[in-house]
N, C-alpha and C positions, 0 to 999 in steps of 0.2 A: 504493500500500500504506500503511494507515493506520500512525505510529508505535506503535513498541513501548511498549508501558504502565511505568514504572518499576520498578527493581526492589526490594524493601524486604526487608534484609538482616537483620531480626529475625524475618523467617520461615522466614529460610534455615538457621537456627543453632538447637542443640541447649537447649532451658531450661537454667537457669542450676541449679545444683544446690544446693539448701536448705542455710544453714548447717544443721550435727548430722541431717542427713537419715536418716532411717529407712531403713534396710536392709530389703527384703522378697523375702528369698530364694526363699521358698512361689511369691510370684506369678513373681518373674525364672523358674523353672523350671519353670513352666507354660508364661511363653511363650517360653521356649527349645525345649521338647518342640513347642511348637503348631507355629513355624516350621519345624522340621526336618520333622515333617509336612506340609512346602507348605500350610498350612492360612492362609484370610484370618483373621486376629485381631482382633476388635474388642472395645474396652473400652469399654464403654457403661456410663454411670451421671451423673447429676447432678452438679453443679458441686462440688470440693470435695473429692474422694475420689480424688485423687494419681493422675488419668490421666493427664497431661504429663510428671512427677516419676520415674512408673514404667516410661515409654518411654524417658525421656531416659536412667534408669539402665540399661537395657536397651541401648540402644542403644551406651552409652561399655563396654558390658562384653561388646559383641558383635566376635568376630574379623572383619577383610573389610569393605568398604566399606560406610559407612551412608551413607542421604540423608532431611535431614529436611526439611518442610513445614507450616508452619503453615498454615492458610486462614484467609481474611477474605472478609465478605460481595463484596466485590471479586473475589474468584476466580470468581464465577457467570458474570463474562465470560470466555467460550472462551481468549482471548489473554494475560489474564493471568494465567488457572491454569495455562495452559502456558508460559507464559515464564517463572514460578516454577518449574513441575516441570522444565524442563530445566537453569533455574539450579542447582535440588535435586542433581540428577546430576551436574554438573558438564561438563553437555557447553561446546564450545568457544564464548567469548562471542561470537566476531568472528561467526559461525554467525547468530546470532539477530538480530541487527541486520539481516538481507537475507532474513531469511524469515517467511512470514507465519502463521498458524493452523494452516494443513493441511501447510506443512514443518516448521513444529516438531515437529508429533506425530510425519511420519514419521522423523523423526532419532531422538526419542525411542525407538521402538518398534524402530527398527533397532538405536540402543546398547543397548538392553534383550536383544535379540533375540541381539546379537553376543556380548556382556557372556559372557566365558571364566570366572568366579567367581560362586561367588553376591553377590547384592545386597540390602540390606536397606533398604525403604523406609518411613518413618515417617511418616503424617500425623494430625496433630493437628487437633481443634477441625470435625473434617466433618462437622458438625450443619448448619455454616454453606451448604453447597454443597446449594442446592434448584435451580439451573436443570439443567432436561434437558442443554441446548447443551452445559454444563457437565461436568454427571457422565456426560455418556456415555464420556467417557476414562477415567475410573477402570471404569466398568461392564466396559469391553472392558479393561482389562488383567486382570480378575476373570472375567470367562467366557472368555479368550484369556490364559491367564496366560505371560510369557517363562517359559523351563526354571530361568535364574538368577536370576529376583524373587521375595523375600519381603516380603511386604506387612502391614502392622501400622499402625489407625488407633485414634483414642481419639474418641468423641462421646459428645455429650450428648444422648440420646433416640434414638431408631432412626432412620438416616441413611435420606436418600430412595432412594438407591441398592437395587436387587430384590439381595436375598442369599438367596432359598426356592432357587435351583438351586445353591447354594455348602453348605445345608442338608441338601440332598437327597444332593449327592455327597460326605458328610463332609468337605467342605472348609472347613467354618467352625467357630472358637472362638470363645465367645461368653463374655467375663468381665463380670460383672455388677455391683453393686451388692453384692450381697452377698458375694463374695470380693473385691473391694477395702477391704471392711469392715476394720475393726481386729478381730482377736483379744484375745483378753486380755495372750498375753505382748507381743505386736507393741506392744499398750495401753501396757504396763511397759517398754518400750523404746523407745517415743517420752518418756515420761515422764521417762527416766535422760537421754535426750538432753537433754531440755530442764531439764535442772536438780533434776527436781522426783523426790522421794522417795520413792512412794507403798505405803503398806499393800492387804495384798491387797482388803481390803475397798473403800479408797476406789478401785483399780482395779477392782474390779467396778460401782459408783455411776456411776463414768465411763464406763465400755463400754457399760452399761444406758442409760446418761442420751443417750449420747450414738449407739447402736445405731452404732458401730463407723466414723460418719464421720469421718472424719482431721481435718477442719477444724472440726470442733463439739470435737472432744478437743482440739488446738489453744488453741481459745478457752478452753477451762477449765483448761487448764496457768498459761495467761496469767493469769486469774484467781487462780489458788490462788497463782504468784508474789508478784504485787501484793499478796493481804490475807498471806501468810504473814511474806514480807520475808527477805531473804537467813539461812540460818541458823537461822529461828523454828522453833517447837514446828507439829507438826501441830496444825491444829484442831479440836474437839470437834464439831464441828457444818459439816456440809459447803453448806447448805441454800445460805447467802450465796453461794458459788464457784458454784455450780450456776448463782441468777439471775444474775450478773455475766455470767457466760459465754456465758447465753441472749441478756444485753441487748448482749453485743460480736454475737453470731449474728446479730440481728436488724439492728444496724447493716452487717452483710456482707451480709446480703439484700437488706434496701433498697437498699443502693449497685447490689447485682449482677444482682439480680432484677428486684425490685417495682416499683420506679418504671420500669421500661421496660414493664410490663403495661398492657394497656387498662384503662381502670377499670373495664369490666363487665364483666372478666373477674379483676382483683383483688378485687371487691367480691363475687363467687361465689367465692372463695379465701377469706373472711373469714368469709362465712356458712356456709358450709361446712365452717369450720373447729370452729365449737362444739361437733361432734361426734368422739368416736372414731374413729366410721368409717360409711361411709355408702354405697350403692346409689345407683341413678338417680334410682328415685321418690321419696327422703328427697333429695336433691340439688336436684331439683324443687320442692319443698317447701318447702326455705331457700331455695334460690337463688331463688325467685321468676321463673326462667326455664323457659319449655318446652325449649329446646335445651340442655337440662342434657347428655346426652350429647357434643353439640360442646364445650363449656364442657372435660367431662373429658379428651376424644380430643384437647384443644388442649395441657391441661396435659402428656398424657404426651407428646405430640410435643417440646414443649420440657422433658421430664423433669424436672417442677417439686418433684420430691420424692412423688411420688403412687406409691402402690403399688397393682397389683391383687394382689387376694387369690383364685383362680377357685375358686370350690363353695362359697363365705360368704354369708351374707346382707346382711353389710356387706362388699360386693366393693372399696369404696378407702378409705385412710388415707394421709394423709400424717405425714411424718418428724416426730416429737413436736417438733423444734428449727422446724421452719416452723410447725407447728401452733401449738405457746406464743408465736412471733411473731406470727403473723394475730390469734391472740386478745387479745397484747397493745394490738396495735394497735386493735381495736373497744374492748377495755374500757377504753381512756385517752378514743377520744373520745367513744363515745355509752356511757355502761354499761346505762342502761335499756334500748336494743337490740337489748342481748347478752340480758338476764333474757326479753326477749318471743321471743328463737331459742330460747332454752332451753326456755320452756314452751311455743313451736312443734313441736320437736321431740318433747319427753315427747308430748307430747298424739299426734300420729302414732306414736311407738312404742308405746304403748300399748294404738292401734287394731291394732297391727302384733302383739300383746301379746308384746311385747319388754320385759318387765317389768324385768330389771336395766338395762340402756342410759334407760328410760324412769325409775327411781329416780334414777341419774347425771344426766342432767338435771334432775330438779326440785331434786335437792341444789345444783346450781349456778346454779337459781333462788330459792334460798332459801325456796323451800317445800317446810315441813318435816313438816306436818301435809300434804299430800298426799304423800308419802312413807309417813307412817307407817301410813296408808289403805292404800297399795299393799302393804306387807308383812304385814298382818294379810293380805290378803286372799288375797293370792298367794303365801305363803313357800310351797307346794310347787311351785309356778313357778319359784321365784328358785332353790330347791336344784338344779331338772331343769338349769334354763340355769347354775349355777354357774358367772357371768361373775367371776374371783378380782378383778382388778384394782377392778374397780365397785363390788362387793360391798364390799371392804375398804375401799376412800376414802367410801364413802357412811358406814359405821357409824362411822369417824374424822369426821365432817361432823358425824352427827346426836346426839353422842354429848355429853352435857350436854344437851341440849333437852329441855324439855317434852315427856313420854310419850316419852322415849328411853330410861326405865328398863322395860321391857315385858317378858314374856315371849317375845309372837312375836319380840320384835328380839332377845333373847339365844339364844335355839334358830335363827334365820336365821344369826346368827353363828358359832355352832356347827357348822352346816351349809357354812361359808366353811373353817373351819379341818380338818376333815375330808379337807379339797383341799390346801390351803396348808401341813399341818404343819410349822405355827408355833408351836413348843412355848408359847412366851412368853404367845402368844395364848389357847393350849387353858386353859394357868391360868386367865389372866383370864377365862376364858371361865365356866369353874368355879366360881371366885369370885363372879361375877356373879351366877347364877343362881341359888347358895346362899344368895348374898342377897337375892335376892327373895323368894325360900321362905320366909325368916325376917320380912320385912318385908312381903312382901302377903299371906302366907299360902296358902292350896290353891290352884292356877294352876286353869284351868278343866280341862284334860289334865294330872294329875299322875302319870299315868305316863311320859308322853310327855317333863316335863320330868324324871324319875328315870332313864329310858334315856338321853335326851341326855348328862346328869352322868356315866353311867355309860359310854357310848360317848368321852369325852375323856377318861376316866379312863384305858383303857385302849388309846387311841391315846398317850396320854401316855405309859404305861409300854413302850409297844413299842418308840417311839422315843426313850425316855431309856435303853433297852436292860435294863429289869428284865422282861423277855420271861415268865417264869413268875407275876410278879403279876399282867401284863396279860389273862395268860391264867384267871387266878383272876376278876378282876372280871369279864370279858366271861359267865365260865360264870357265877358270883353274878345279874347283871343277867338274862339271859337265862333261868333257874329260876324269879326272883320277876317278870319280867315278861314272859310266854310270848304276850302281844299278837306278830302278825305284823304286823310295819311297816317302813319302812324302817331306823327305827334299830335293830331289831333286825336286820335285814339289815347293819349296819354294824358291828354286833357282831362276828359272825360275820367278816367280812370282818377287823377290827383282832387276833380270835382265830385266823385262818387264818395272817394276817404275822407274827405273834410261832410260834407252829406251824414254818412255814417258815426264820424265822429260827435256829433251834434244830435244824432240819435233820429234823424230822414232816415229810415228803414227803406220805406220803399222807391224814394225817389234816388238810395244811392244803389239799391238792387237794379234798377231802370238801366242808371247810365254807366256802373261796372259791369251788366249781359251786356250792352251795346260795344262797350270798350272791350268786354274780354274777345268776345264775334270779331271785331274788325282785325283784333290784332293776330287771331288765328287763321284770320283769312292772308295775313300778311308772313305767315309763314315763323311767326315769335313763340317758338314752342317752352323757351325757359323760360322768358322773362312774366307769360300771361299765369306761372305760380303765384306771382304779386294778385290779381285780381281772384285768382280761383281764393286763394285765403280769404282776402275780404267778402268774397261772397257767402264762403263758407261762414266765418263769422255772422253777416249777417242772419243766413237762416240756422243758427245755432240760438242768435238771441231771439229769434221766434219761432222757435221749437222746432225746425227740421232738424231733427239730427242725423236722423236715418240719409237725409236728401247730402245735407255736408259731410258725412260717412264717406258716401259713396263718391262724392267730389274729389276728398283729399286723396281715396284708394287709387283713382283714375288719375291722380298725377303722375304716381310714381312709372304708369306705363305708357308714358310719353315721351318721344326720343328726345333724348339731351343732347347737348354737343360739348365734346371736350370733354375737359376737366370740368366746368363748368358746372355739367352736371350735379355735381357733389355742393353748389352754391342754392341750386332748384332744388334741390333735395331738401335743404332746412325744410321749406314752407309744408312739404309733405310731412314730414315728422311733428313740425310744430300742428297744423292741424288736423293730426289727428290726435296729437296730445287735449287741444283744446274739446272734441267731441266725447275721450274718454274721461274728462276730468269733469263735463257737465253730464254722463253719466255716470258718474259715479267710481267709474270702476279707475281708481286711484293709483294704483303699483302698475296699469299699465299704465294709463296717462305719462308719472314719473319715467319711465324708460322713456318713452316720444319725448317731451320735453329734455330727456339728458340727450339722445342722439341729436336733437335741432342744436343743443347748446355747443354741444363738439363740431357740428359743421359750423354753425357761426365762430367758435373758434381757429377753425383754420381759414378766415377769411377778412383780417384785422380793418382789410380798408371797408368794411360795411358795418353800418350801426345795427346788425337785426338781433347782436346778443342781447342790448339792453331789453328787449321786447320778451325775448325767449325767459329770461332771469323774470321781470314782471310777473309773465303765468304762473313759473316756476314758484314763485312768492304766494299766488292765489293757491296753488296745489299746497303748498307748505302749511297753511292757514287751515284748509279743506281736509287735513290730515290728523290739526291739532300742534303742529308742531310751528305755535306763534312766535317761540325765537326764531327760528330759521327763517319764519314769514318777514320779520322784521328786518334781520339782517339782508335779503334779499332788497325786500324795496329800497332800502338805505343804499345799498348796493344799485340800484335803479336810478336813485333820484342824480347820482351824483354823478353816473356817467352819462346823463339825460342835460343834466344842466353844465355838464361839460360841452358834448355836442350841440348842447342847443337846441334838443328834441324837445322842446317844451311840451308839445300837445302830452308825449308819454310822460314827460315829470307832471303833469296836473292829474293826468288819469290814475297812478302810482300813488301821486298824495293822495287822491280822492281813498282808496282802496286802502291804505295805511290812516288817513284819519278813522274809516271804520275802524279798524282793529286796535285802535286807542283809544276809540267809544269804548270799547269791549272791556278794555284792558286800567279804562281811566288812567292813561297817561295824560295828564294836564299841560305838561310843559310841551308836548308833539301838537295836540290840539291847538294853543294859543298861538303854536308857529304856522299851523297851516290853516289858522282864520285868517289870520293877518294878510296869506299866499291869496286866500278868498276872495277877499276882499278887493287886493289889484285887480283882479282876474273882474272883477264885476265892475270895476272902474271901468277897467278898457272894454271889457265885451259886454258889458249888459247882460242880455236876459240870453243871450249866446253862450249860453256854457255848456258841459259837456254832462248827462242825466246821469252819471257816473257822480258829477260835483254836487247835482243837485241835491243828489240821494245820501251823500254822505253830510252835507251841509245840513239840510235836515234832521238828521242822526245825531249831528254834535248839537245840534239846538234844541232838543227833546234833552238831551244828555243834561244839558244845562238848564234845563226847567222850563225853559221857552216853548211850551206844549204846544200853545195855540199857534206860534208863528209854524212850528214844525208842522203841524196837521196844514196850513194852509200849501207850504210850499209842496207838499206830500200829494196835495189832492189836484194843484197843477201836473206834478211831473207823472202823476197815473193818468190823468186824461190827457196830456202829451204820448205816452209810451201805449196808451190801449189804441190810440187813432193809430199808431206804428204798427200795432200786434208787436212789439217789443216785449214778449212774456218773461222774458228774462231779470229785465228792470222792473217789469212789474210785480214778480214774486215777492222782489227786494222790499218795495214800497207797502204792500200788503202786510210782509210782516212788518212793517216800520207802522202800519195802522194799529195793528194789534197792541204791540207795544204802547201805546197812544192811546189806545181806549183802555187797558188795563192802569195805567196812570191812572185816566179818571175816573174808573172803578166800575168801568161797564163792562164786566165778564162776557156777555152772551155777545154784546158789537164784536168785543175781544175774539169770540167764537170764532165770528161770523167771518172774520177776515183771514182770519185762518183756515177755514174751510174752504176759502175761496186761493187762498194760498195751495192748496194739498191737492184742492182737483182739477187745478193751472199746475201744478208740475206734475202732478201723474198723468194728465193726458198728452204733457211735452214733455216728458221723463226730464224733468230741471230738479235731478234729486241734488245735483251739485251746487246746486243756490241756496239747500238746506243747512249746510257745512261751513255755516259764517253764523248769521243770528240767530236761524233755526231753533239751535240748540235752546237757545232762553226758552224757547215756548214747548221743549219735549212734552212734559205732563199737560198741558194745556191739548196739544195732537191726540195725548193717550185718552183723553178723558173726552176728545172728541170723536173719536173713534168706538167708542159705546153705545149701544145700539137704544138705552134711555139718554142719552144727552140729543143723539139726534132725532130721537120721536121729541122732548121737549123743545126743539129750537126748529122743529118745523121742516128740516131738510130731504126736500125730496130725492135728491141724484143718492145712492148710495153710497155709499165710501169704497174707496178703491179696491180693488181686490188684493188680497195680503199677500202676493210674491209682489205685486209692484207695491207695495210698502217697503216690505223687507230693503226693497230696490234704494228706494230712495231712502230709506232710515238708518240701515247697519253702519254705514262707514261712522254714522252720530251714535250709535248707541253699542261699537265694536270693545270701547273705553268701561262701559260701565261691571263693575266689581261682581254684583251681584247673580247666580245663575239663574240663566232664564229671562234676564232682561234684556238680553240682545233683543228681543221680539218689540214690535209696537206694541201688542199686545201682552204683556209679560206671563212667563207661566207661573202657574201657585205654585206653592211648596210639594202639595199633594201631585200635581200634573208633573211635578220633576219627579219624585219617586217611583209615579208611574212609568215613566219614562224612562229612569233609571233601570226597573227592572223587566219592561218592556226587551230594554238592549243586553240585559242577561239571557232570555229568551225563556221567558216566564209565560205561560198560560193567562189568561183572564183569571180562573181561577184560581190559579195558583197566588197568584198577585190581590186578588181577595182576599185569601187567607191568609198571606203575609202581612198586611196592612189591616184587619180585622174589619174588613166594608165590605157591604152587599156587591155581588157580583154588575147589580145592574148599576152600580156607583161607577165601578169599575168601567163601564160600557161608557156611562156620562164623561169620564175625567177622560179616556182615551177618544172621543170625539170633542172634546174639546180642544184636544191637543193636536188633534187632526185640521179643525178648524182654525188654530191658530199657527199653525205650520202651514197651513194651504197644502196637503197634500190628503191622499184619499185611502193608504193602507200601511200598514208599519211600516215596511221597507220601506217606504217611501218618509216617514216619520222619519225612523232612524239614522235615513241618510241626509235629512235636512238638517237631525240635530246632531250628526257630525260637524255637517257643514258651518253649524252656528258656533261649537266646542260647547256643547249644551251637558255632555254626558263625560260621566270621571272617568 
């Protein structure tokens, strides 16, 4: 019998735990829930993003024996993964020394097998285990799993190991790259760990910059230490911290990566690299190899930082932190090169007529006169693909150059900011064009540059929130230039959002089907997501949901162009975030709004995070979690009144003074009357039914009853002529509130009533999840079949799965069993119930509980009744569903 192989006790031991180690409660609680599932767990993702860090913490915060396991390419022999893994367990050493390969396993599999506790086993780094001999041990404890093994590994790139039968039978979690990512606050609390101070902004710069890897955030902590110095002033200019931190990334690569790559597979890493993002045949093309596909299928094996994108035409990208290193690295040694990949690529995208991807290159070949060629020729190209990112760094590129004062390039830019509302931009955008008017004189299309002026005019005022001027220029422009074109189509579209924002339901439905029709006729397949959202919204706030369901789903199978796509894509995520959040159904919504927030993060030159964070804020509220509500809008207002988004910082406060109604914050209120108050100065009786409704809110708050009922009783007969059901739930319960002040119980009813059979018949269970709550017992007690014989009502009460529907996520919080229900169950109907799920007879359950059999019959149709289902099973599995039963 051949000796046992050594045994190396740094693989047998738990990672050492970071000093100021990031907490990350989000994931610990993922795979707590995964494990108790018997589910295999694997954390896959690239080097860097705290797979070690987050088992080891997992592991010291798990109750019951853990074992952990590092691998090394050494374990691909049979004898020494297994004399590791029995170390791991801790079976007896004297054991191992007189047994060979096939009795270690069976010892293992017997202490597994016997093991009276669960067991949690941890292995790290099994990217490394490619021999068969090898992983057919871990395969067979995964299709043979012990009853007391939980199993939890971390690699880097999809381990060789078949996990499609672990897939099939819901036994596998798969955490990714992208929820190991850093969030914003997780961002803000590695930051505080490590010293460093950061405003909300340069925590956005770092999340963006750094797409959420741990260890690119890291490097740039380290950085901003260094240039700031213990104590210093923040710096005005982050740009230096930024390249420091690439150039520490780059030195991590090298050491970890690169130098261990074959060079003709580093040197298609590098070529490769000069692009965004690229396909096979563009892959081919720089790479100068035909096996461009092996080249990629190699990279994602060793998960070099490569992403597929599926349904793109640029199907891979890698992590902007390898990408700025590959490039660093050709432009230090050959930079002419780099200039001949550039206009290798322009010249093929161009055939491909990827016009913005193909501008992007020639800017980074520094020709700028074949640039300015392509945007005469093609700006209704450049608008249909309105790639934002391309678009903006090219016209920063070309901007000073010879013939960079043009008309085509100010109407292209024009056309960028339309996307992007970048207030800052839409000026100079203004500006610009104004001065050309005045210095070259009649453009060749001067209508065309008089609509453009006039379509930023009036995106300007929508979003700087003078909603009724924007609606003045868009009708002005639209009069004196009745040409049908796109920018009149945008008109329209900038007249529909300010319409809408003022709470016109249907006159901004009107002129966003007319604008969205024209623009689809014009062949703008990305940019018409802008109007599909607003429409969506609109029939969201009057009860379509099913109708905006079905909108947002139809975006996503619409051809995109470019990269681009990934910019179109937000609006699909976002709303469908917005449909599941006013149904109710909560943990999905949260996914759609975190996908819309990660593409709004890789897209810094557009304002649509502050928006995405806003809802985000409303979900945080609608979940109970009113710090997180708060720090969000806080987080809203202040990158709103950076930008100058003002329409969203008044809608933000409106939605934050509620919640300091709630919370009686006094010192938040007294700041956003005073906000009020301008706001009524300049617009009058022009404000947004968002303002109106919380204004009213804070003046009931404040005693002022009667003023609150009157301004209450305009903004409902405003929003009922709208069918705006959404605002008027709000307002309804804002009655209720109002009559029980003055001590009119049954008015009190009565408006709730009218509240409950307005969102059951437009399922707005999600407009319960703010004030609602104040009126629970008031619902429960209206819901009694003597409250409604005494108050007269003839419609019936809803039927109890749409209760359920619209009530659980408000009564998911409460202690007591049984009161998940609108209708709570009694003590007795729980014990029924209870032993209902023993699988007790009627009789039996009679005689348990010492009551007549037809008692027995009474309490189990009640329960029937208050469950809405019609036979046990059907019981039993509702009061699973509720966690009704011990």
């Amino acid at each position: 019998m051949p000796p046992l192989p050594p045994l190396k006790p740094n693989q047998l031991r738990l990672p050492a735990e970071p000093a100021r180690a990031l907490a990350r409660p989000r994931l610990l609680q993922q795979l707590a829930r995964s494990v108790e599932a018997n589910c295999f767990t694997l954390l896959q993702a690239p080097l860097g993003y705290g797979k070690s860090v987050l088992l080891g913490q997992f592991a010291r915060s798990r109750p019951g024996p853990c074992a952990w396991l590092r691998l090394t390419a050494a374990e691909n022999q049979p004898l020494n993964l297994l004399t590791h893994l029995h170390a791991a367990l801790k079976l007896p050493a004297n054991s191992r020394a007189t047994l060979d390969a096939d009795g270690l396993w069976s010892e293992i599999q017997q202490s597994l097998e016997n093991s009276g506790e669960p067991l949690t086993l941890l292995i790290d780094d099994l990217q490394v285990l490619s021999s068969p001999l090898a992983y057919q041990y871990l395969e067979q404890l995964l299709h043979f799993p012990p009853p007391s093994l939980r199993l939890l590994a971390a690699s880097e790139g999809p381990p060789r190991l078949p996990l499609a039968h672990l897939r099939r039978d819901a036994r596998l979690t798969l955490i990714g790259a992208k929820e190991l990512a850093l969030d914003s606050e997780e961002t803000r609390q590695l930051a505080v760990a490590r010293d460093v101070h950061l405003d909300a902004e340069s925590i956005y710069q770092l999340r963006a910059g750094s797409e959420g890897w741990i260890s690119g955030a890291l490097f740039w902590l380290d950085a901003y230490r260094e240039a700031v110095g213990p104590g210093g002033p923040p710096p005005a200019d982050l740009r230096p911290i930024t390249q420091q931190s690439y150039a520490y990334a780059r030195q991590f690569l090298e050491e970890e990566r690169l130098r261990r790559l074959k060079p003709d597979l580093l040197g298609f890493l590098e070529r490769t690299a000069v692009v965004q993002s690229f396909d096979i045949n563009l892959a081919r093309e720089l790479g100068g190899r035909a096996e461009a596909g092996e080249s990629i299928r190699q990279l994602q094996r060793l998960d070099l930082f490569i992403e597929a994108r599926a349904g793109e035409r640029g199907e891979f990208r890698y992590h902007p932190v390898l990408r700025n290193c590959l490039y660093q690295r050709m432009e230090q040694r050959d930079p002419q090169r780099l200039r001949k990949l550039h206009r290798q690529a322009a010249d093929w995208l161009l055939e491909q007529r990827r016009f913005s991807e193909a501008i992007y290159q020639l800017g980074r070949a520094r020709d700028f006169d074949a640039v300015l060629a392509i945007v005469d020729l093609h700006a209704f190209d450049l608008l249909r693909e309105g790639q934002v990112n391309t678009l903006v760094d090219f016209l920063g590129d070309v901007a000073g150059h010879a013939g960079g004062d043009s008309f085509t390039l100010a109407i292209t830019e024009a056309s960028t900011v339309i996307v992007t509302n970048d207030i800052a931009q839409t000026s100079q955008c203004i500006r610009r064009l104004q001065g050309l008017l005045r210095s070259q004189g009649v453009p060749r299309h001067p209508e065309r540059v008089q609509q453009t002026i006039a379509f930023l005019r009036s995106r300007l005022a929508c979003l700087g929130g003078n909603l009724v001027h924007g609606m003045e220029v868009a009708d002005r422009a639209l009069q004196r230039f009745p040409q049908h074109n796109a920018a009149s189509s945008v008109l329209r579209f900038d007249r529909a959002s300010c319409l809408f924002a003022l709470g016109y339901l249907d006159q901004a439905r009107s002129e966003a089907e007319r604008a969205l029709g024209e623009l689809q006729g014009f062949g703008l397949s990305g940019y018409t997501n802008l109007l599909q959202l607003l429409l969506g919204q609109i029939e969201l706030a009057q009860g379509c949901g099913e109708e905006a369901w079905q909108r947002f789903l139809g975006m996503s199978s619409q051809p995109q162009g470019g990269t681009s796509g990934s910019f179109y894509e937000l609006f699909h995520h976002l709303g469908k975030g917005l449909v599941l959040l006013q149904a109710n159904q909560l943990e999905e919504a949260r996914l759609c709004l975190r996908q819309a927030e990660v593409l709004a993060l890789d897209f810094p030159h557009c304002a649509a995070l502050a928006w995405v964070i806003h809802h985000q804020a409303c979900l945080c509220w609608a979940q109970g979690d009113t710090r997180q509500a708060k720090a969000r809008w806080q987080e809203v207002r202040r990158m709103s009144r950076q930008y100058r988004l003002f329409t969203l910082y008044r809608q933000a406060g409106a939605w934050r003074a509620r919640l300091a109604v709630h919370e009686d914050d006094q010192d938040f209120l007294l700041d956003w009357l005073a906000e009020w108050h301008w706001c009524f100065r300049q617009y009058g009786e022009s404000l947004l039914p968002e303002e109106w409704l919380a204004y009213a809110r804070v003046q009931s708050h404040l005693g002022q009853h009667a003023k609150a009922r009157r301004i209450n009783a305009n903004l409902k007969e405003q929003v009922q002529a709208q069918s705006n059901y959404r605002v008027l739930l709000d307002a309804l319960l804002l009655d209720a509130s109002l009559d029980q002040h003055r001590g009119k119980h049954q008015e009190a009813l009565g408006s709730l009533e009218q509240a409950l059979q307005l969102a059951s018949r437009f399922a707005l269970g999600q407009m319960l999840q703010y004030e609602g709550g104040d009126h629970l017992e008031s619902f429960r007690q209206l819901l009694t079949p003597h409250t409604r014989e005494q108050l007269g009502l003839l419609e019936p009460a809803p039927p109890r799965e749409r209760l359920n529907t619209l009530f659980r996520p408000l009564l998911a919080g409460m202690e007591r069993a049984g009161a998940a229900l609108m209708i709570p169950l009694s003590r007795r109907e729980l014990d029924v119930l209870q032993r209902m799920a023993r699988g007790q007879t009627n009789q039996q359950i009679a005689d348990a509980l010492f009551i007549s059999l037809s008692t027995v019959k009474t309490h189990i149709n009640n329960l029937f009744r208050k469950l809405d289902v019609v036979d046990r099973n059907g019981a039993l599995r509702s009061a699973r569903e509720l966690e009704l039963l011990d």
